[in-house]
N, C-alpha and C positions, 0 to 999 in steps of 0.2 A: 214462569217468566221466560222469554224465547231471546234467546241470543239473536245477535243481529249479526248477518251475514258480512264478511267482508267484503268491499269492492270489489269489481273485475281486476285482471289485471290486465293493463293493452298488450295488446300482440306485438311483437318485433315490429319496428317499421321496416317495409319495404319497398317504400318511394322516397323521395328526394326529401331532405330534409330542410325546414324553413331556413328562411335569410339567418344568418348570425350564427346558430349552430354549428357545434363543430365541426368540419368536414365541409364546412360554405365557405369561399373566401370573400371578404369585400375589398372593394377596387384600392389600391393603392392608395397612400393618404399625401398629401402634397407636401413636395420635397421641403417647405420652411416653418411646416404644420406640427412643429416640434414639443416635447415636453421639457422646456427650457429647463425649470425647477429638479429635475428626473437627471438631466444632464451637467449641472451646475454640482446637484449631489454626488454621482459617480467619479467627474473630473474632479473635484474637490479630493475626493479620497483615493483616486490613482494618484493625485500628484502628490499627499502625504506619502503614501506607497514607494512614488519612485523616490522621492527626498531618504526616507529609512531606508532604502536598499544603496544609496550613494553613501551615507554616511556611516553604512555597515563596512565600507571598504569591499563588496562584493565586486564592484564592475572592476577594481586595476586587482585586485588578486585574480578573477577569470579572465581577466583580457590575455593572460597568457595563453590562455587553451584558444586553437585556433578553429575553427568551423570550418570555416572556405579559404584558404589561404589568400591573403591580403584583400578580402572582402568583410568578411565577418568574422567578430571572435565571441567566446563564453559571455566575456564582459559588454560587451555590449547587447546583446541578445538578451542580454538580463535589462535593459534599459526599453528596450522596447516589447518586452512582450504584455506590460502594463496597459501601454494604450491599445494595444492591437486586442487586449482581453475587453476592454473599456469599450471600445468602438463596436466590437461586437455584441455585446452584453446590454447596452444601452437600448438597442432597436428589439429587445427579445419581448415578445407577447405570451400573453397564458391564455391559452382558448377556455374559452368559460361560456355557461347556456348564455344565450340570450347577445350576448356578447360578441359583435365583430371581430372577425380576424380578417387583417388587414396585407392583402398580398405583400411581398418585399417590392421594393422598390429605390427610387434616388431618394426617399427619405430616410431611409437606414443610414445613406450613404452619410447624404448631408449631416446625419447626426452624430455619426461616427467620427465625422471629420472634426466637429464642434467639440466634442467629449476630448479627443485625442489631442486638440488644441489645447485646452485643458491641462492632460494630466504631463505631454510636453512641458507645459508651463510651471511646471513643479520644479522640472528641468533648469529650467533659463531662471528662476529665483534663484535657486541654489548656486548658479555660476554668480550670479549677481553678488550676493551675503558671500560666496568664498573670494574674490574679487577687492572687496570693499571690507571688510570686518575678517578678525580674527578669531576664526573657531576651535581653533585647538585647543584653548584651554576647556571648555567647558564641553567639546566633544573631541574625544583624545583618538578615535578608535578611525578616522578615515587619515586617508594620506594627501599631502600637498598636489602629489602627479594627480590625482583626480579630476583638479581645473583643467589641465591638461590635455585629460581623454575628454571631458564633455565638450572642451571649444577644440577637439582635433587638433589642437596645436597651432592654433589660427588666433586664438584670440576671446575676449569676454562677450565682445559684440557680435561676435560670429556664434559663439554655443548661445546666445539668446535668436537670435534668429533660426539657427539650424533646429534648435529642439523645435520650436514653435512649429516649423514646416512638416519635421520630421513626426511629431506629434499628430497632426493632421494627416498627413498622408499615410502613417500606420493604421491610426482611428479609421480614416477611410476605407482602406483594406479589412478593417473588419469586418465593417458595417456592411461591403461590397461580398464580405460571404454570403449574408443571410439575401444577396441578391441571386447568386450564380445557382445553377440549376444542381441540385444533389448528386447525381452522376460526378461534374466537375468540381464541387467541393473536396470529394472522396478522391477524385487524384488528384487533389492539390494538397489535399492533407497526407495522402500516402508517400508524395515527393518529399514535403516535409519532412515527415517523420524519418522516411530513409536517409535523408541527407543527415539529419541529426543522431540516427542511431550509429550512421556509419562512424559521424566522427566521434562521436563518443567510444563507439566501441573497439577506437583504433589500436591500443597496446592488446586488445585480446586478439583481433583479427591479426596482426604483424605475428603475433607468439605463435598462432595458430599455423601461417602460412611458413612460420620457420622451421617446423615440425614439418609439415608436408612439403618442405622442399618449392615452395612457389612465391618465394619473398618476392622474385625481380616483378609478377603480376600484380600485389599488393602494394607494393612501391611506386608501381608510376600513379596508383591511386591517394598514396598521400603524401604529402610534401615531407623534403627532409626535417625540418625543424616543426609538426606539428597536421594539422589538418587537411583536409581535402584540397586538391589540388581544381583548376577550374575545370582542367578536362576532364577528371577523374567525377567532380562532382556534375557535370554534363550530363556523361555517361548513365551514373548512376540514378538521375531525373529522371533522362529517356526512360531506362531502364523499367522503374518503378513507375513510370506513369503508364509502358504500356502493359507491365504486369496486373497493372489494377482497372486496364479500360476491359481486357483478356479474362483477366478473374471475376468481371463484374457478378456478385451473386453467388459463386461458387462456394465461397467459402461457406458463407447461408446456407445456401442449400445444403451443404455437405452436412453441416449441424443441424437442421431440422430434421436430414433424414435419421440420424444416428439417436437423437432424442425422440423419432417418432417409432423408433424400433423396441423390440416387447421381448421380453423371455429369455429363448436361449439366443437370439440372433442379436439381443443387447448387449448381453454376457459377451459373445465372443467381438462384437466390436470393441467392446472395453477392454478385455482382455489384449487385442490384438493393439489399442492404443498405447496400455501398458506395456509391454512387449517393446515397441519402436522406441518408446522413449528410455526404457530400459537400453537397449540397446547403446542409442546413440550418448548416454551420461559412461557407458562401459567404457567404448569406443575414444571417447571425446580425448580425454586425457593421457590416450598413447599419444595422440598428435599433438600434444600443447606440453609449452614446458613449464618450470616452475611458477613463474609469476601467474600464469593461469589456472595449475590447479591447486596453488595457495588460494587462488580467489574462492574459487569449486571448496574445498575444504572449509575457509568460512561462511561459506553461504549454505554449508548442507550442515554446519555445526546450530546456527541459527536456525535453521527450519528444525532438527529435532527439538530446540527448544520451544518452538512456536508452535508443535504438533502438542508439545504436553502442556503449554500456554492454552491450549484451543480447547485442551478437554475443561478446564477450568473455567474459563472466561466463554468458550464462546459455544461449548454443549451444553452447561450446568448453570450459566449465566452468573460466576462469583468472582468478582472486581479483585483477583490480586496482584497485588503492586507487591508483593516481596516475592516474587517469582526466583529471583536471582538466588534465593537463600538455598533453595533447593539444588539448583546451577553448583554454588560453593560446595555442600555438604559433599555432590558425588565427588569434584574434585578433590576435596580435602582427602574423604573417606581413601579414595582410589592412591592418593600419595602416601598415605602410612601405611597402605594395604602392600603396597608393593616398593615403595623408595627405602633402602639400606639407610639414608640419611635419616631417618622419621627419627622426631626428639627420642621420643617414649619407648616405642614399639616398633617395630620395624620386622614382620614377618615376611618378606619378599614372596611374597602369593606369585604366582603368576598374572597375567593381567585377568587371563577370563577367568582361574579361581577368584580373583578377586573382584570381580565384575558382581557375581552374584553376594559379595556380602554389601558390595556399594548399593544397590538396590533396595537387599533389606533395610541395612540403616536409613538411606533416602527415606523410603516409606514411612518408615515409623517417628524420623525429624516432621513428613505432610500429615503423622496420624496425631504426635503431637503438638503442633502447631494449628492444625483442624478441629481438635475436640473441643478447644477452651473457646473458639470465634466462631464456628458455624454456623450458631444461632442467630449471630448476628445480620444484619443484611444491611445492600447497598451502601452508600458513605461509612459505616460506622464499620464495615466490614472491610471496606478498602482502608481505611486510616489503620485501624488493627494488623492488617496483612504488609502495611507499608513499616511498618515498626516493627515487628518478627522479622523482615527481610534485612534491616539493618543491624538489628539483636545479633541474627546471627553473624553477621560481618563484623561486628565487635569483639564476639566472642573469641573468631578467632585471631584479632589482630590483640586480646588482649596480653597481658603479663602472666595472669591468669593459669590462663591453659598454654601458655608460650614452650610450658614443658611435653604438652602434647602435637601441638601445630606450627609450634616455633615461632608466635607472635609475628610480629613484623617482617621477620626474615623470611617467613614461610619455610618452605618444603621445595628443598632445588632437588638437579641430580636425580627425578624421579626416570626410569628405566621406560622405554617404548611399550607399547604393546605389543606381545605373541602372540602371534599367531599360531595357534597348537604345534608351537616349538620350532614351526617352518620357516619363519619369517618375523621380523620383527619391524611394528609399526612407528617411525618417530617423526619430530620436525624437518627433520632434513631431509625426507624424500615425502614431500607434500601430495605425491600421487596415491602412492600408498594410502595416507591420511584420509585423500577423501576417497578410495575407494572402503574403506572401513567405516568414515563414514554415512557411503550409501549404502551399505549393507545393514546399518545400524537402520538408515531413516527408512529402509524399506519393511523390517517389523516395526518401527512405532506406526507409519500410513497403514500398514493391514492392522495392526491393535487398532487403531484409530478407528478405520471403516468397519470392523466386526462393531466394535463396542456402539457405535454410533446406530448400528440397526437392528442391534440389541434389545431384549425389553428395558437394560437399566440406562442404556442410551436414550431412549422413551422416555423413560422419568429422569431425566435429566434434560431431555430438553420443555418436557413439562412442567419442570421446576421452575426453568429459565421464564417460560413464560409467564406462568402465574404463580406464583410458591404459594398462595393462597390455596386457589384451587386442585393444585397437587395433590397439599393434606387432605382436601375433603375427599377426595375421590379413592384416598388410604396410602396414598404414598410413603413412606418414611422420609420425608425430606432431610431429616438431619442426616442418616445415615447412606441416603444416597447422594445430600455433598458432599460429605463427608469423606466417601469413595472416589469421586470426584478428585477430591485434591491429594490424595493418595496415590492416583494414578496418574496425577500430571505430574509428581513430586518425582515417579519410576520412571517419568518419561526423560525428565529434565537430567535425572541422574547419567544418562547415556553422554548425553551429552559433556557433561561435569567429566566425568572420568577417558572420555576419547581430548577433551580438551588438554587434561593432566598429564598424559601420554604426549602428546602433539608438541605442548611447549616444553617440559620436561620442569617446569616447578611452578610452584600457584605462591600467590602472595595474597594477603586481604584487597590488597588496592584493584585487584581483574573484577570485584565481584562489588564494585559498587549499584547504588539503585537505580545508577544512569541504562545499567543493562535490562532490569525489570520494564523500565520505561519505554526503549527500544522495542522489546520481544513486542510488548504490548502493542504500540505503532503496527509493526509487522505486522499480526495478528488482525488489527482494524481494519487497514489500509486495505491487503488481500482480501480480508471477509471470513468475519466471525460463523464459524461453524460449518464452513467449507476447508476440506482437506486440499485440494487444488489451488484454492486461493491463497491459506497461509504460505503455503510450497509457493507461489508466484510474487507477494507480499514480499518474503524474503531474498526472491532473487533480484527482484527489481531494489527494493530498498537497500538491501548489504550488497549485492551484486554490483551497483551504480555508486551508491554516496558511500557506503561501506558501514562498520559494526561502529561500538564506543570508541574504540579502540585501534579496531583494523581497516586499513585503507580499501577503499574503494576502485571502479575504474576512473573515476571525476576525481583524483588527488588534490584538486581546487577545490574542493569543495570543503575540506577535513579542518576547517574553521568555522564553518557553518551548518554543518549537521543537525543541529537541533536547532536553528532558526528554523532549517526545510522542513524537521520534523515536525514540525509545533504546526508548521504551518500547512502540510499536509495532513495534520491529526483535525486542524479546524476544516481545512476544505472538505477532507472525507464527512466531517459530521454536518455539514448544511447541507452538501452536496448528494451525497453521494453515501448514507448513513452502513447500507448494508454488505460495502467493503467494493474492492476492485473486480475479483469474480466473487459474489455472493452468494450463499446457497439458497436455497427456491424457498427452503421454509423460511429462513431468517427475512426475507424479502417481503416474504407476507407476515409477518408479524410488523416488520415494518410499516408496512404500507396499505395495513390493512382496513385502518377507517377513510383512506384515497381510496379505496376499490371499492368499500360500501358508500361513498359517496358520491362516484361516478355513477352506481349502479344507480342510486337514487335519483339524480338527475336526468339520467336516459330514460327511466320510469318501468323500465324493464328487468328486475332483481327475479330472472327466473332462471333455474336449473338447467344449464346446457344440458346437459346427462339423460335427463327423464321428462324433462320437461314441465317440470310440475310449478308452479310461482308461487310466488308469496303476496302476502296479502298489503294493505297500502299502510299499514301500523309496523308492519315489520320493516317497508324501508323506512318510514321516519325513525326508528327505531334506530337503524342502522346508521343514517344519516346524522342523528345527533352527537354521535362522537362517542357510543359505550362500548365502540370497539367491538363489534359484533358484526355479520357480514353473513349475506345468504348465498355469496357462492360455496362451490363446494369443495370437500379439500381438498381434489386434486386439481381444480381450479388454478392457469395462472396467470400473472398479470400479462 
């Protein structure tokens, strides 16, 4: 019986490809030629949107943070970035075979404006119902000044009309992006973004230039009582709009050549990236004063935890939610190891004698907490791992062991960390703090990168993928999650015991699940299984909104933290699954039946490399969804 040959496969094309196909556009569609039903949906659910963010009390608790001095504040800015997301979002296409793509045009605009109409309208209800009915009893949580900010102080008939306008003419600016040519998108969004990093980042920038001696230059840039000032934010426009017309490309390029580079000439640009930014985190913290490197201190305490969070979650792929427990134990361990006050025992270690028995106990709390759930997987794994995380927080708040941890009181009075007798580490000189903390986070990131390119890094991220196919291939899956969470448990411990030292006593209440759930965010946000990303995850998240606990540079914000995080935890997962910086593999496990199914439809599923194709059974294959894919694995998207 004679097999039967597979099809050809076509050759690359390399003439123009027909009408509709990706990469053809078709003519602009007429400016009233609208998806009415499309835009009725979107405005429907911005103006839910903006209604829950007014009655959050979000817009008059930021309206204190100023943007542009007597233009824009927090609180408002939080009012409009609904439609102007609506307006743009509305006019978006997904180029598909066969499929017109339809140039931008005044119908984006048009429709922007319609949408934005819309979710304005959410607006002008809501002045309406506060106006006419009494809502505090059955919504307690916004304030009376609210009517106030939405009609400007003008009136009910005035915020019905102003939203409606205001709603349109934002919607329209969106819509008016997907019109303007990509070049000036890119400085209009890079002006944005400057204007709003500056204001945001105004108490570190003031701290910064008091330390270097050039406040009165920073001060004509922001207003006494808050925000940018109009000239200062002028300037800063100019600035950044002609940085980004000057930079066009550069930065690109500059990344393509550094990722097109091989060997030793990789090695040493990484090295030398390392190096600069070593450098300037050394540096940073002569010139700034406390409020700054308390920030720096929380933010590098959170990335060691998010580095021993990463081996877990985002090498080994296991869901734990009682991450914090491990957090507690080093603290705990590290207070009896060294505080005179400990109920029980109180052997006053030095810190770093005592550093190594924090470790060991850590360990063997993630060996025992590891052997009894391992086997379990996904849901049934995270519920198991979210209940050990509070066990142990019980444990120590109980009556119980109170003769060993001091129940509720905790462990005060605990002693700084030595420095091999030279110095001594504590809360009150926060520079210190976080330079022991980057001393710390720069062994767990090299623990981290060895392990990761490791063989048992290998099967751990082989597990992650398929735990099925792990075992067949002879992996010990148990025993290499097992490792797994043994060494995220020694990571976390670093952590645990520089936090012990920092505040000088632990109580059960620091270590609730609310921190397990943060690290985690962190961890997503950045990009699972990228060491760069978690490090970014957390400056941007603790750095900006701040920890459970510790304030941020947004102090407005520290009533709403986990509205933003909930709501950055849904955006990253529709949007944007494989984190902020992503790493290459995790992006292709993501995206990896999009890439067999692009290949499918181009018709062309053949080997950059070698050049060798596959047959027309292998892309349906690929094409139907079993997660299989003929590029190759150094293949990227």
């Amino acid at each position: 019986m004679s097999v039967a040959e597979p099809p050809p496969v076509p050759a690359p094309e390399t003439g123009p490809r027909p009408a509709g196909a990706p990469g053809n556009d078709a003519p602009p569609r007429p400016p009233f030629a609208q998806d009415w039903r499309r835009i009725a949906r979107m405005g429907a659910v911005g103006a839910v949107g903006q209604i829950f963010i007014s009655l959050s009390n979000m817009p008059v608790k930021l309206d204190g943070r100023a943007i542009i001095e007597g233009i824009l504040s927090l609180g408002y800015l939080s009012l409009v970035v609904l439609p102007l997301a609506a307006g743009s979002r509305v006019g978006h296409q997904l180029r598909r075979e066969g499929v017109p793509f339809h140039r931008p045009g005044a119908h984006e605009v048009v429709g922007g404006a319609a949408c934005g109409v819309l979710v304005g309208g959410g607006l002008s209800l809501l002045a309406i119902l506060i106006a006419n009915f009494d809502l505090r009893e059955p919504l307690v949580n916004w304030s009376p000044i609210l009517a106030d900010l939405l009609a400007f102080n003008r009136g009910t008939a005035f915020a019905v009309v102003i939203w409606l306008a205001l709603g349109a003419a934002v919607g329209a600016a969106g819509g008016l992006l997907r019109v303007v040519p990509p070049a000036a998108r890119r400085v209009l969004w890079t002006v944005v973004l400057t204007l709003f990093g500056a204001a945001v980042l105004e108490s570190l920038t003031t701290d910064l230039a008091e330390g270097m001696g050039i406040e009165g230059a920073v001060d004509w840039f922001y207003a006494p009582r808050g925000g940018l000032t109009i000239s200062g934010a002028i300037v800063l426009a100019l600035g950044s709009a002609v940085l980004a017309v000057a930079g066009r490309g550069r930065i690109r390029q500059a990344r393509a050549r550094i990722d097109s580079l091989e060997g030793p000439a990789r090695n040493r640009a990484n090295l030398g990236l390392i190096l600069a930014t070593g450098a300037v985190l050394v540096i940073l913290p002569m010139f700034a004063g406390k409020l700054t490197n308390e920030l720096l201190a929380n933010v590098g305490l959170f990335v060691l935890l998010a580095l021993g969070l990463n081996i877990v979650v985002g090498l080994a792929g296991i869901l734990d939610l009682g991450y914090v427990a491990f957090f507690a134990v080093g603290s705990y361990s590290a207070a009896v190891l060294t505080a005179a006050t400990s109920p029980k025992i109180h052997p006053e270690l030095p810190w770093f004698v005592a550093l190594f028995g924090v470790v060991v106990l850590t360990g063997l709390v993630g060996l025992f907490i590891g052997a009894p759930v391992i086997r379990m997987r996904g849901d049934y794994l995270a519920i198991v791992t979210l209940g050990f995380g509070e066990i142990i927080r019980l444990l120590f708040l109980s009556d119980w062991l109170s003769g060993w941890f001091g129940g509720s009181q905790g462990i005060t009075n605990i002693p700084g960390a030595e420095i091999f007798g030279l110095a001594e580490v504590a809360g009150t000189d926060p520079r210190s703090v976080f330079y022991l903390v980057l001393a710390f986070c720069a062994i767990a990131i090299y623990v981290s990168w060895r392990l990761e390119r490791s063989r048992i890094g290998r099967a751990w991220m082989a597990v992650r993928e398929d735990e099925t196919v792990a075992e067949a291939m002879g992996i010990n899956t148990v025993n290499v999650k097992l490792l797994a969470f043994v060494v995220g448990a020694m990571l976390g411990s670093f952590s645990g015991a520089i936090f012990s030292a920092k505040v000088g006593s632990v109580f059960p209440a620091s270590f609730l699940i609310l921190v397990s759930i943060v690290i985690l965010v962190v961890v997503i946000f950045g990009g699972m299984g990228n060491i760069v990303g978690v490090i970014a995850g957390s400056a941007v998240l603790i750095g900006v909104l701040g920890g459970p606990k510790q304030p941020g540079l947004l102090a407005e914000f520290s009533e709403f933290k986990l509205l933003i995080y909930g709501a950055l935890l849904v955006w990253m997962m529709l949007a944007r699954p494989e984190g902020l910086i992503p790493s290459v593999r995790r992006t292709r496990e993501l995206h990896q039946e999009e890439l067999a199914q692009d290949a499918w439809l181009r018709g062309e599923t053949h080997d950059e490399q070698d050049g060798i194709g596959t047959s027309a059974t292998g892309r349906s294959g690929a094409a139907s969804g079993n997660g299989s894919t003929d590029r190759p694995s150094g293949d990227s998207s």
